[in-house]
BANU-667298 format. One record per atom (N, C-alpha, C): x, y, z; residue in three letters. Coordinates in steps of 0.02 Angstrom, whole numbers, padded with zeros to 5 digits, always signed. Example, Ala and Ser with C-alpha at 12.3 -4.5 7.8 and 13.67 -1.06 7.14 Angstrom:
<numars>
+00660-00284+00390ala
+00615-00225+00390ala
+00660-00165+00390ala
+00642-00112+00354ser
+00684-00053+00357ser
+00645+00002+00394ser
</numars>
This chain:
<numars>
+04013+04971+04617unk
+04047+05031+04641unk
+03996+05084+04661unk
+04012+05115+04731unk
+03953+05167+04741unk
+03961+05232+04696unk
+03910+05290+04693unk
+03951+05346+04656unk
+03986+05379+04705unk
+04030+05409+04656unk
+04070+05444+04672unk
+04072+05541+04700unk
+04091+05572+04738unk
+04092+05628+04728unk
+04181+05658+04742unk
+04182+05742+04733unk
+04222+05782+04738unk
+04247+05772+04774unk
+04316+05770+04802unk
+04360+05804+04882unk
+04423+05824+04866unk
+04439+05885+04886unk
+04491+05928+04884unk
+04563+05888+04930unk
+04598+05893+04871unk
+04692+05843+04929unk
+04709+05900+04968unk
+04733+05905+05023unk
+04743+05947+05082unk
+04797+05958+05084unk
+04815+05874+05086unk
+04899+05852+05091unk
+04931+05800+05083unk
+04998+05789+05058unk
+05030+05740+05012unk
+05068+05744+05056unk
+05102+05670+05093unk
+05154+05680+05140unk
+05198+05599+05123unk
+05250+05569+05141unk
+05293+05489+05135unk
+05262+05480+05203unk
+05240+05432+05214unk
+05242+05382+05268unk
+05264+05320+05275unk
+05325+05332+05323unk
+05381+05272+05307unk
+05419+05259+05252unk
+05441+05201+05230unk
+05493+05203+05171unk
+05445+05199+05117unk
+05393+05155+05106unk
+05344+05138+05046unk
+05265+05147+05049unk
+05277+05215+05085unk
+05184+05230+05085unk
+05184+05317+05032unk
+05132+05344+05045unk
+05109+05400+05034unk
+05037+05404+05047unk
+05037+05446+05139unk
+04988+05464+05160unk
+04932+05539+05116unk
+04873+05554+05117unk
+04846+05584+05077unk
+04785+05610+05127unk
+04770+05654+05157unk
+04697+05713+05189unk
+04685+05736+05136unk
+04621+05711+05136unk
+04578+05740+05084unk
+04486+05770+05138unk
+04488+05827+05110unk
+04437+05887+05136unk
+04399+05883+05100unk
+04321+05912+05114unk
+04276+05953+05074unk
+04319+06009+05043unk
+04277+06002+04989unk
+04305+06062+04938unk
+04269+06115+04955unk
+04312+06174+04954unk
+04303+06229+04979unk
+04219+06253+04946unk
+04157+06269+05010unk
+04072+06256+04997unk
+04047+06209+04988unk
+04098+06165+04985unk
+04033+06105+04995unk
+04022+06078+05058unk
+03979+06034+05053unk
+03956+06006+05137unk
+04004+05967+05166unk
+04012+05966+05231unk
+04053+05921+05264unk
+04069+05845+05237unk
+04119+05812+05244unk
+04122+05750+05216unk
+04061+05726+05248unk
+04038+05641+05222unk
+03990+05600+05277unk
+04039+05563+05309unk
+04031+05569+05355unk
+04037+05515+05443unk
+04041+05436+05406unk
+04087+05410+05443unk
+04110+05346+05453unk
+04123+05321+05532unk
+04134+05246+05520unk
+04148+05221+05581unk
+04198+05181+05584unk
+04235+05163+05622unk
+04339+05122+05619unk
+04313+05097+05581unk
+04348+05051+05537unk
+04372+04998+05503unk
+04333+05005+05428unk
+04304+05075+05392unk
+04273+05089+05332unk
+04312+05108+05280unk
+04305+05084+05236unk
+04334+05106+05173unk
+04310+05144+05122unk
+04346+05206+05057unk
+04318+05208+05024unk
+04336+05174+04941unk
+04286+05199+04873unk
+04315+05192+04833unk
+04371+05274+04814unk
+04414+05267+04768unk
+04441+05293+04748unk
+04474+05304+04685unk
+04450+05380+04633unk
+04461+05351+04571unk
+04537+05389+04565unk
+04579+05348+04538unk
+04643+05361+04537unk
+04652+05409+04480unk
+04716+05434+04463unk
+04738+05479+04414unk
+04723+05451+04344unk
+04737+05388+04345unk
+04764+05323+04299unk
+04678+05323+04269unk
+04653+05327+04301unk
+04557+05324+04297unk
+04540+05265+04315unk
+04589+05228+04377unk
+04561+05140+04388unk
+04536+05157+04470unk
+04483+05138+04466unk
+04447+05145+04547unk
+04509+05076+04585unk
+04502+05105+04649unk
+04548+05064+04717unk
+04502+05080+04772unk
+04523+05033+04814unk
+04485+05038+04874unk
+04525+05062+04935unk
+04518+05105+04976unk
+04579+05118+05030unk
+04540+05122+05091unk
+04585+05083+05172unk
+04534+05097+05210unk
+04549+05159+05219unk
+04505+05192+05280unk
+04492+05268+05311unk
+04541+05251+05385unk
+04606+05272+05360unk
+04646+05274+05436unk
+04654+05291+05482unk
+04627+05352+05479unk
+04617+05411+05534unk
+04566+05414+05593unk
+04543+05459+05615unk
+04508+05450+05671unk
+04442+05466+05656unk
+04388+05424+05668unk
+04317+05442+05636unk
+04279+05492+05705unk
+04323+05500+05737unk
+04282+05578+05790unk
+04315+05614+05747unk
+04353+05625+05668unk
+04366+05685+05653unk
+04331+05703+05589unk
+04259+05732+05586unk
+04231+05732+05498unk
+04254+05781+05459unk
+04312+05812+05461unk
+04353+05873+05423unk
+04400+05836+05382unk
+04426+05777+05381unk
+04464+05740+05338unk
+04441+05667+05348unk
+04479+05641+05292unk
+04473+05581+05249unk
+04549+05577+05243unk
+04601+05512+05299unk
+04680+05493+05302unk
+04671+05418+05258unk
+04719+05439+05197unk
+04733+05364+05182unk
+04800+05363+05189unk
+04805+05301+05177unk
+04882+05287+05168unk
+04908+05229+05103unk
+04945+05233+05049unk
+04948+05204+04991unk
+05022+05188+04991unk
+05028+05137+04963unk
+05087+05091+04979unk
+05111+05080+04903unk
+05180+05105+04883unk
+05189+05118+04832unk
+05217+05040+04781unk
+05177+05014+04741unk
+05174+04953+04727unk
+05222+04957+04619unk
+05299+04928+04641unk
+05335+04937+04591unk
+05290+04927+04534unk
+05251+04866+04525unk
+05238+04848+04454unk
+05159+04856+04471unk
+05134+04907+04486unk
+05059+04956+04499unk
+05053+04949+04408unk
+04991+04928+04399unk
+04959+04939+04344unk
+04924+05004+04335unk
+04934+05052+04365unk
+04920+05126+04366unk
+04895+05164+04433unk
+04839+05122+04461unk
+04815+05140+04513unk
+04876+05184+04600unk
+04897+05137+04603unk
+04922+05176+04669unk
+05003+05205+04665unk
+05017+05181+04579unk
+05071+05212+04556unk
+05042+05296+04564unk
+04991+05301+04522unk
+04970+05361+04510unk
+04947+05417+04580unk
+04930+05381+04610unk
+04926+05421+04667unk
+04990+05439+04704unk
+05039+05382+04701unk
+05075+05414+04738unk
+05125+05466+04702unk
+05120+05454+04641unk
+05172+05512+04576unk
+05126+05578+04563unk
+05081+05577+04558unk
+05040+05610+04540unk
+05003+05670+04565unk
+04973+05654+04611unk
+04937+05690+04662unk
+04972+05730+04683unk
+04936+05790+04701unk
+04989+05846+04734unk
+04930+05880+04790unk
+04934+05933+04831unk
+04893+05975+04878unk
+04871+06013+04826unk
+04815+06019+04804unk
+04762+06080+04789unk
+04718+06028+04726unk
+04759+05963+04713unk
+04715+05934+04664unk
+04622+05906+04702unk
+04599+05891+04648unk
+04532+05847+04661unk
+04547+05782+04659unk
+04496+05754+04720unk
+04482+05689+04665unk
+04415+05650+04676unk
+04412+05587+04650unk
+04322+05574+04677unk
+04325+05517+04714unk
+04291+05539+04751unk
+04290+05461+04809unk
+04216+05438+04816unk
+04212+05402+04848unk
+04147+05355+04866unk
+04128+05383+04951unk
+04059+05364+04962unk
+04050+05364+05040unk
+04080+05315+05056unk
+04097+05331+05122unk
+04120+05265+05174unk
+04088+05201+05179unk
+04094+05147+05150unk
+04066+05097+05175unk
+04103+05045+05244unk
+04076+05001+05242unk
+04113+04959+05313unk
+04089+04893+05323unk
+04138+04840+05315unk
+04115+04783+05328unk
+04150+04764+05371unk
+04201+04785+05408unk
+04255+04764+05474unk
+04237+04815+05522unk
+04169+04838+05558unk
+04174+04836+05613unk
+04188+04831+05666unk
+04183+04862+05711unk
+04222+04862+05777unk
+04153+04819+05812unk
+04166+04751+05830unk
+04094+04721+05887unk
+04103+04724+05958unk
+04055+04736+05973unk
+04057+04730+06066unk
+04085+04708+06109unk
+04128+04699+06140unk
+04180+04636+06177unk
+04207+04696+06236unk
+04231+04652+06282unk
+04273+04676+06337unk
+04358+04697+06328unk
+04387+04651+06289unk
+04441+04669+06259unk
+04451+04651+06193unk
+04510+04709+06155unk
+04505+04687+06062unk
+04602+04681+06076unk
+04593+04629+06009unk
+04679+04615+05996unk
+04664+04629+05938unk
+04707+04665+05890unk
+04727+04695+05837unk
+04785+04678+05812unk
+04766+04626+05742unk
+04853+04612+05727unk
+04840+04628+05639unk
+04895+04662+05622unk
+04883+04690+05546unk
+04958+04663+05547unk
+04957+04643+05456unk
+05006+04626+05403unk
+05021+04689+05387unk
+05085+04719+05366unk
+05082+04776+05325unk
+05047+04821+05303unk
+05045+04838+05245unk
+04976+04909+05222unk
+04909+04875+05264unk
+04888+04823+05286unk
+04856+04804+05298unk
+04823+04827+05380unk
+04880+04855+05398unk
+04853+04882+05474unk
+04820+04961+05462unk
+04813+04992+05416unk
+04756+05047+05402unk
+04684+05038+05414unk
+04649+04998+05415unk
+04586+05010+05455unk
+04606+04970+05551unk
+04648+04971+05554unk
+04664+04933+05632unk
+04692+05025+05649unk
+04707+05058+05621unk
+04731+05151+05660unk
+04663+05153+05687unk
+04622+05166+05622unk
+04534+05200+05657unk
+04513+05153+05732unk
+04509+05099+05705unk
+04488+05053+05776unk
+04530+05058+05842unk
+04587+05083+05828unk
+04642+05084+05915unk
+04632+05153+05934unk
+04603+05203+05880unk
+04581+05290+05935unk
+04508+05297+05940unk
+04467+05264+05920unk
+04422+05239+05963unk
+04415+05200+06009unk
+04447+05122+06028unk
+04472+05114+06078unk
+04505+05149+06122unk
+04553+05183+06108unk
+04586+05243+06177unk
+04528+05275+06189unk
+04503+05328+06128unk
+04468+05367+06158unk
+04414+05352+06193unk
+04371+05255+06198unk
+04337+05228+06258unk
+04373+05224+06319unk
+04437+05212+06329unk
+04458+05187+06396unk
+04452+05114+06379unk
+04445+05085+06325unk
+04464+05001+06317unk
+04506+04960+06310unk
+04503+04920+06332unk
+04572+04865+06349unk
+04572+04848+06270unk
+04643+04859+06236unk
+04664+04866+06185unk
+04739+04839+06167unk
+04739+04800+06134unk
+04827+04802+06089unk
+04830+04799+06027unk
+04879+04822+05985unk
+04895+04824+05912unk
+04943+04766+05909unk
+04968+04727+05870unk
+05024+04686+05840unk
+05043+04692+05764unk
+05092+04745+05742unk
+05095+04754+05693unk
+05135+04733+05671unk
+05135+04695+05611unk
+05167+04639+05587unk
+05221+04682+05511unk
+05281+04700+05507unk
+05296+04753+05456unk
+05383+04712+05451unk
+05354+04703+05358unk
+05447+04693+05343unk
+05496+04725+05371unk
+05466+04803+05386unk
+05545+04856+05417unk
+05510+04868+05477unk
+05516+04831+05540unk
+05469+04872+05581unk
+05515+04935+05607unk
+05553+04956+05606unk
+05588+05010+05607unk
+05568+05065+05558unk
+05562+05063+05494unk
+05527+05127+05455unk
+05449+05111+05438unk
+05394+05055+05458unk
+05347+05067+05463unk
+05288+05122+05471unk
+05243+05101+05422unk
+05190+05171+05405unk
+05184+05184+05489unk
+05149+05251+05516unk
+05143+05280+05562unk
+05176+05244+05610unk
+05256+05232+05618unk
+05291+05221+05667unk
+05295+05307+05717unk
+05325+05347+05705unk
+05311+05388+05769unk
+05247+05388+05777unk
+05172+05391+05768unk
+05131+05402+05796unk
+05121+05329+05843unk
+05139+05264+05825unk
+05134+05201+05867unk
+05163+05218+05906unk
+05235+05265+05907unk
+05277+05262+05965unk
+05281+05307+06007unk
+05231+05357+05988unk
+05198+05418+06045unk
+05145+05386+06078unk
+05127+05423+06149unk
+05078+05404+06204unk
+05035+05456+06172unk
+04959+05421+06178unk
+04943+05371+06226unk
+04938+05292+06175unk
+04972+05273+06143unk
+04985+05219+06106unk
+05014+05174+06109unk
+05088+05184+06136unk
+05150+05152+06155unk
+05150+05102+06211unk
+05111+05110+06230unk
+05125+05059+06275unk
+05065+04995+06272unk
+04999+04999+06195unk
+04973+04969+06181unk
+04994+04918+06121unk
+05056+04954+06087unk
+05069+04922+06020unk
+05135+04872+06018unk
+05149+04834+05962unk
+05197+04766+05992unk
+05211+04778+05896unk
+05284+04796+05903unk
+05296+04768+05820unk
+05332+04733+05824unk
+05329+04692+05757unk
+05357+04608+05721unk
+05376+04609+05661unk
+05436+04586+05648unk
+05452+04562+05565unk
+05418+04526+05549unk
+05392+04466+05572unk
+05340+04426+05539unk
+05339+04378+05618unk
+05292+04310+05603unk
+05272+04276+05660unk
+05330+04236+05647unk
+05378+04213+05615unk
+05426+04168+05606unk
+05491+04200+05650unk
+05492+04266+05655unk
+05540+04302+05683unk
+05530+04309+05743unk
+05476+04370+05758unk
+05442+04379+05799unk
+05394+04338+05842unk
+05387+04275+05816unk
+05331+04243+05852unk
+05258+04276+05847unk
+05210+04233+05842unk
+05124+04272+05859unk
+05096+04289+05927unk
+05078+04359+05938unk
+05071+04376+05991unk
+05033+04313+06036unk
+05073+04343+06113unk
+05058+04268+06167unk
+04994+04278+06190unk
+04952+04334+06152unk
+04890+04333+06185unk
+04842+04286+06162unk
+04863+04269+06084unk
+04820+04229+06055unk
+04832+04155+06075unk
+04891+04140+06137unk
+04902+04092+06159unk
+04826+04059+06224unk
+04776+04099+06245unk
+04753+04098+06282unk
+04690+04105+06267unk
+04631+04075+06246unk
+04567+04088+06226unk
+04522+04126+06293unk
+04486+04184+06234unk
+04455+04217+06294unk
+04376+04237+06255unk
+04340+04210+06287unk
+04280+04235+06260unk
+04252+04310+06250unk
+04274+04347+06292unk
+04247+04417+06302unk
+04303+04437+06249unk
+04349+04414+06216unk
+04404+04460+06178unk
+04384+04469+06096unk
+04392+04495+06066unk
+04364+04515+05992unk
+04450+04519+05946unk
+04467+04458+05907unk
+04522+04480+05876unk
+04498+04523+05788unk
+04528+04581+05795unk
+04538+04615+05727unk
+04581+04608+05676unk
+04580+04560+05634unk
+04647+04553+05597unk
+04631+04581+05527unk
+04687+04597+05479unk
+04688+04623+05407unk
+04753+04606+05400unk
+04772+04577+05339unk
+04850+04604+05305unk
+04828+04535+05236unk
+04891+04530+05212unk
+04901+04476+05157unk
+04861+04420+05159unk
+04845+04378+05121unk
+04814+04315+05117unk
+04848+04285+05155unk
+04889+04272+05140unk
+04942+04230+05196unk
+04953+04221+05269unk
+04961+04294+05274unk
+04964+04305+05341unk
+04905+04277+05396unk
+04867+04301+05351unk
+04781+04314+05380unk
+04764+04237+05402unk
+04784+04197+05346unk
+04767+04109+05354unk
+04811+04099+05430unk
+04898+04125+05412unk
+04908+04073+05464unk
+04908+04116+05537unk
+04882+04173+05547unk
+04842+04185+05629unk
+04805+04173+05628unk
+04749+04173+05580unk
+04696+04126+05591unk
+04683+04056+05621unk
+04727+04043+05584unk
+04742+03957+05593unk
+04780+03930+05656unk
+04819+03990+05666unk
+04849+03992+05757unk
+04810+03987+05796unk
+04770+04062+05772unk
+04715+04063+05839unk
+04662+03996+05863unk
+04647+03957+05796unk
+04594+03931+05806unk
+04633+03859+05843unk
+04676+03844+05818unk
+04697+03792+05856unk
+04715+03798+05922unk
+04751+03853+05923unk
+04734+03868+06004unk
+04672+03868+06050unk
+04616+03860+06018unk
+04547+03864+06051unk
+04504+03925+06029unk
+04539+03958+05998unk
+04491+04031+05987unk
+04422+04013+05919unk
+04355+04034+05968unk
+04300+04042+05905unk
+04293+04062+05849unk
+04285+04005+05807unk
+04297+04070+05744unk
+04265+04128+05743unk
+04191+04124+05783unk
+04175+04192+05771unk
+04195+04264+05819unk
+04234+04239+05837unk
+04280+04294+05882unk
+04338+04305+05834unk
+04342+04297+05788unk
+04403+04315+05733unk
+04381+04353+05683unk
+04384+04446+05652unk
+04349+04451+05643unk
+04413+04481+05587unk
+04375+04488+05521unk
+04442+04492+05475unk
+04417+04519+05405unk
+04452+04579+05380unk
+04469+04600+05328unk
+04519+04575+05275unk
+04523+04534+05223unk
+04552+04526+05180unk
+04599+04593+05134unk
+04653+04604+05149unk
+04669+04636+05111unk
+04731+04616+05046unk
+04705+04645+05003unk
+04762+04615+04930unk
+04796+04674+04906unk
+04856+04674+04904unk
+04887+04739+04868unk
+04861+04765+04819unk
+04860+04847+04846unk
+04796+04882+04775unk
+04827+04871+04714unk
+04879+04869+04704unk
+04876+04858+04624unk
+04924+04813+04588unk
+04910+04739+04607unk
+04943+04679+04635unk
+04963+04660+04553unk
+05031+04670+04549unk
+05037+04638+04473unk
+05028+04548+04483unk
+05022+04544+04514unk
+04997+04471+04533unk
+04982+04429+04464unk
+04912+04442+04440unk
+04904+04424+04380unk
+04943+04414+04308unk
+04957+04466+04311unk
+05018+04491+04249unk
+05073+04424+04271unk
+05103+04403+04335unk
+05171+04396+04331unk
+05161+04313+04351unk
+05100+04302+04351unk
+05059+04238+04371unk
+05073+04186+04311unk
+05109+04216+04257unk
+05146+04174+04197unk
+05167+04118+04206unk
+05186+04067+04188unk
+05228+04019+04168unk
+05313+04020+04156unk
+05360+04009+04216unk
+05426+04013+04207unk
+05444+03958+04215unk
+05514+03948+04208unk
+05570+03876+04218unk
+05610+03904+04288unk
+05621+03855+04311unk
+05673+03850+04367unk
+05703+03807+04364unk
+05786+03832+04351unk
+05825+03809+04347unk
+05866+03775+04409unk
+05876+03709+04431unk
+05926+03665+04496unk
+05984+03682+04485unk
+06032+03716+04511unk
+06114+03729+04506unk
+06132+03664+04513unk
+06129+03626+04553unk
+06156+03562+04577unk
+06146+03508+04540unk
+06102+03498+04512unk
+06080+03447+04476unk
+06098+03462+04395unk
+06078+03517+04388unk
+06057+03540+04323unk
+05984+03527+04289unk
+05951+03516+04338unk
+05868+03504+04306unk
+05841+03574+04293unk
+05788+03562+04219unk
+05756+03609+04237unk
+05686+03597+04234unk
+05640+03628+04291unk
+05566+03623+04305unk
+05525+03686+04271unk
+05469+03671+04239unk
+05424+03704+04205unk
+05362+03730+04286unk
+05357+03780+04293unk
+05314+03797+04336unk
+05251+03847+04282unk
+05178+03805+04283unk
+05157+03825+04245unk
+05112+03890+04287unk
+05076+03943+04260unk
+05023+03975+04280unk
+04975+03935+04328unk
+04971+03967+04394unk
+04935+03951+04447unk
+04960+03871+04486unk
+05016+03883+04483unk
+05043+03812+04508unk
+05111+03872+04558unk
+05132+03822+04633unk
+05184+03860+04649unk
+05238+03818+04628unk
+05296+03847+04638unk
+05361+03834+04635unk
+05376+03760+04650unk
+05353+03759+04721unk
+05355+03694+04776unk
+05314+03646+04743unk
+05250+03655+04707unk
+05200+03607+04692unk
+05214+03543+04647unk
+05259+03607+04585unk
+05306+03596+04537unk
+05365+03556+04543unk
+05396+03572+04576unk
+05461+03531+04613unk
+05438+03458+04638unk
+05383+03458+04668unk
+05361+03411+04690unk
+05354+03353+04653unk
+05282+03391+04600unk
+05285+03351+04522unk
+05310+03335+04487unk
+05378+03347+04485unk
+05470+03343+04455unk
+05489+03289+04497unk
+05499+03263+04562unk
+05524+03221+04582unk
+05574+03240+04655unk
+05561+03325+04634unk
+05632+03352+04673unk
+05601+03363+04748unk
+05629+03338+04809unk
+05598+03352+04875unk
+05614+03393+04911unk
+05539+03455+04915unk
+05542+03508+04956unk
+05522+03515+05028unk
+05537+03540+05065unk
+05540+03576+05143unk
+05470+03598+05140unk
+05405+03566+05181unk
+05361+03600+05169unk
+05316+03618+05244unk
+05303+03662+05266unk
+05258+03651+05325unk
+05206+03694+05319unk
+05194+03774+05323unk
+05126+03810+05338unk
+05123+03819+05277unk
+05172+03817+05205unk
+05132+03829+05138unk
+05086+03896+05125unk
+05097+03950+05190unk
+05085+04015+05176unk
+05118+04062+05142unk
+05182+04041+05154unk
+05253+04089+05165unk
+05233+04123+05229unk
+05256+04103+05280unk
+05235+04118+05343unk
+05294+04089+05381unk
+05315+04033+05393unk
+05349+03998+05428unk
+05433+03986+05390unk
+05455+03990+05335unk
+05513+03991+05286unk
+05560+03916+05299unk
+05501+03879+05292unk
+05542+03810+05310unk
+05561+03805+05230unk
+05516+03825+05178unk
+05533+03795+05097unk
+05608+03871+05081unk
+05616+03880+05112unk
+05650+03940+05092unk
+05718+03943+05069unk
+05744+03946+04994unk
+05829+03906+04973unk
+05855+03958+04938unk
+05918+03972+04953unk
+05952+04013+04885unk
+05943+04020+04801unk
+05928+04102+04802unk
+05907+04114+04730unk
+05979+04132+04683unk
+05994+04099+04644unk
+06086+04094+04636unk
+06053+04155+04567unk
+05974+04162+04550unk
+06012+04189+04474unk
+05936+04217+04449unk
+05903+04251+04425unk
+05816+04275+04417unk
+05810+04317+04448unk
+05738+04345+04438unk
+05726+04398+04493unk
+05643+04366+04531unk
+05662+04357+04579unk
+05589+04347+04623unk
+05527+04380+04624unk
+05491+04356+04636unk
+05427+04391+04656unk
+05385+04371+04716unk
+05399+04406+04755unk
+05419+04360+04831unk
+05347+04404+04853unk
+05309+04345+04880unk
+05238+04343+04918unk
+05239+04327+04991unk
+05296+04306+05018unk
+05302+04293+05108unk
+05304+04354+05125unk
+05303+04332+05196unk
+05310+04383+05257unk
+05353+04354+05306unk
+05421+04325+05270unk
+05469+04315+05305unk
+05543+04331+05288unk
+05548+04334+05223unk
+05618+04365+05217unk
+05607+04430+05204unk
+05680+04467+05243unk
+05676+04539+05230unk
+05686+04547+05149unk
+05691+04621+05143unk
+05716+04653+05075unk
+05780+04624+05058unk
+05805+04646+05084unk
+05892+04631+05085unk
+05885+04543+05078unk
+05845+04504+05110unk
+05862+04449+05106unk
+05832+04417+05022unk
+05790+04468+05011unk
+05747+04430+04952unk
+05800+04429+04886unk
+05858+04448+04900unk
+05907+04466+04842unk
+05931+04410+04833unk
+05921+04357+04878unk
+05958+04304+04886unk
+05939+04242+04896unk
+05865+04242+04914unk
+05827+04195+04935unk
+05770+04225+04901unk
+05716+04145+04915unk
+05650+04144+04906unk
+05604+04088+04938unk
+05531+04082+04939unk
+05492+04047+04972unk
+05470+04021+04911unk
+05476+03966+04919unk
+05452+03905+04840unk
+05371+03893+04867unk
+05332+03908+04921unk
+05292+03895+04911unk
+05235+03946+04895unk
+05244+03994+04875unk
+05233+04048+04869unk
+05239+04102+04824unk
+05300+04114+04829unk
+05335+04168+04773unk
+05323+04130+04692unk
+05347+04184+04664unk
+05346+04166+04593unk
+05384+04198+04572unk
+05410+04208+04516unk
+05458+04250+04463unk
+05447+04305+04420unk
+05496+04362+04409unk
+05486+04410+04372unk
+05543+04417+04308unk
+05552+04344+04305unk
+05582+04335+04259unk
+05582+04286+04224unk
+05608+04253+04167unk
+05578+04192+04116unk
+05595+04140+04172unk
+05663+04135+04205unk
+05666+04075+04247unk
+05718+04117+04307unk
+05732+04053+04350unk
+05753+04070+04415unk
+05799+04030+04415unk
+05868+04024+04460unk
+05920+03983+04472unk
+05913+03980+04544unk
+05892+03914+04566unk
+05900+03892+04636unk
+05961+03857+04656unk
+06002+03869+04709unk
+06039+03825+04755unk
+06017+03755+04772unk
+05997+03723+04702unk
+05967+03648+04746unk
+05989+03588+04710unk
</numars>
């Protein structure tokens, strides 16, 4: 972790249905923030006292603020719970310098496709692109693309007519640009593990270099992942079986090893071919293909997991 210093909150604002954007300033005498470049992140020590990492969303021609954006995560082990409950305009807090390992590289044209919270360092990289005059597109990939983080600013000029939103690639399809290999083109991608594999895995079969794929991993800041990574039963309505799904095994893997035959194809949660009625549990749903509303009812067995001792499937 680098050290940390001071910065004054400016401003606490909702962005979209499940964010909370945050400008953070020099504190009143001290020196200007330090300069960054698109796609940098800092650390950040939360209320909770657990450092997170957030990219820098905003525009790096502006060194008077520091834009994040924090995505309010139900079962947050403190971190971005706390920021987003917490924090108010006039508090402190301590951040890190900018570091950067997703650069913006040299190319004639950039495609930009972000997963969810995951399109925050893809903002910095598209107003430096405008502000070059560079051949540019966004593809933002968002469960609601209707209340999506900075939807009016995507949908004000000079932007709008660079950006393309998607429920996911199963809905929406993967942009047709990645249908066409181009050497001079630079793809920028970030979002979920998932996601990230299967445009990846698009692109490349389509012909694209891997090293023209240039990519940020991002994992939900405060991913109860671990915690819920337990050992449950899933229960067959139909049959009446029940399957033991142990820690670090999926749903599907399990089923498999049971005897019971699952629907299987990209194994991202990407594509929702494993995808069956949840008659009874509560999910813990890791795709990027069923909506909210749908997750009440369904789930991706190859993928998801449970937030509860067991699950009742339609199978």
């Amino acid at each position: 972790m680098s050290p940390l210093f001071p910065v004054h909150v400016d401003d606490v604002a909702p962005e979209g249905t499940e964010c909370v954007r945050l400008r953070l300033v020099a504190r009143p005498g001290d020196d200007t923030l330090p300069a960054f470049e698109p796609g940098a992140h800092v650390d950040v020590m939360t209320p909770s006292g657990l450092i997170r990492q957030y990219s820098l969303c905003g525009s790096a021609d502006d060194p008077s603020a520091y834009l994040l954006c924090i995505k309010r995560e139900a079962d947050s082990r403190g971190g971005s719970q706390s920021l987003c409950t917490q924090v108010r305009p006039g508090m402190e807090l301590q951040v890190s310098v900018p570091r950067n390992a997703f650069s913006l590289p040299a190319a004639r044209r950039y495609v930009l496709v972000g997963g969810g919270i995951g399109v925050t360092p893809l903002l910095s990289m598209m107003m430096r692109l405008q502000r070059d005059n560079a051949d540019w597109q966004l593809h933002f990939y968002a469960r609601d693309p209707e209340h999506a983080p900075f939807r009016d600013m995507l949908d004000a000029s000079p932007y709008r007519e660079h950006v393309r939103f998607s429920q996911s690639p199963r809905n929406g399809g993967y942009p047709a640009v990645l249908d066409t290999p181009d050497p001079d083109t630079a793809i920028m991608l970030c979002g979920p593990d998932g996601f990230m594999n299967a445009v990846f895995a698009h692109a490349v079969a389509a012909g694209w270099e891997t090293g023209q794929i240039h990519t940020e991993y991002f994992r939900p800041t405060d991913s109860a992942h671990a915690l819920s990574d337990r050992p449950f039963e899933v229960v067959l309505a139909r049959s009446g079986q029940t399957v033991h799904v142990p820690a670090g095994q999926s749903i599907a893997s399990a089923l498999l090893a049971a005897g019971v035959d699952v629907a299987l194809s990209c194994e991202q949660g990407m594509c929702g071919a494993c995808v069956v009625p949840l008659l009874a549990g509560e999910g813990d749903h890791r795709d990027m293909v069923l909506t909210e509303e749908e997750q009440g009812g369904s789930i991706a067995l190859c993928c998801s997991r449970s937030r509860s001792p067991s699950l009742t499937l339609d199978m």
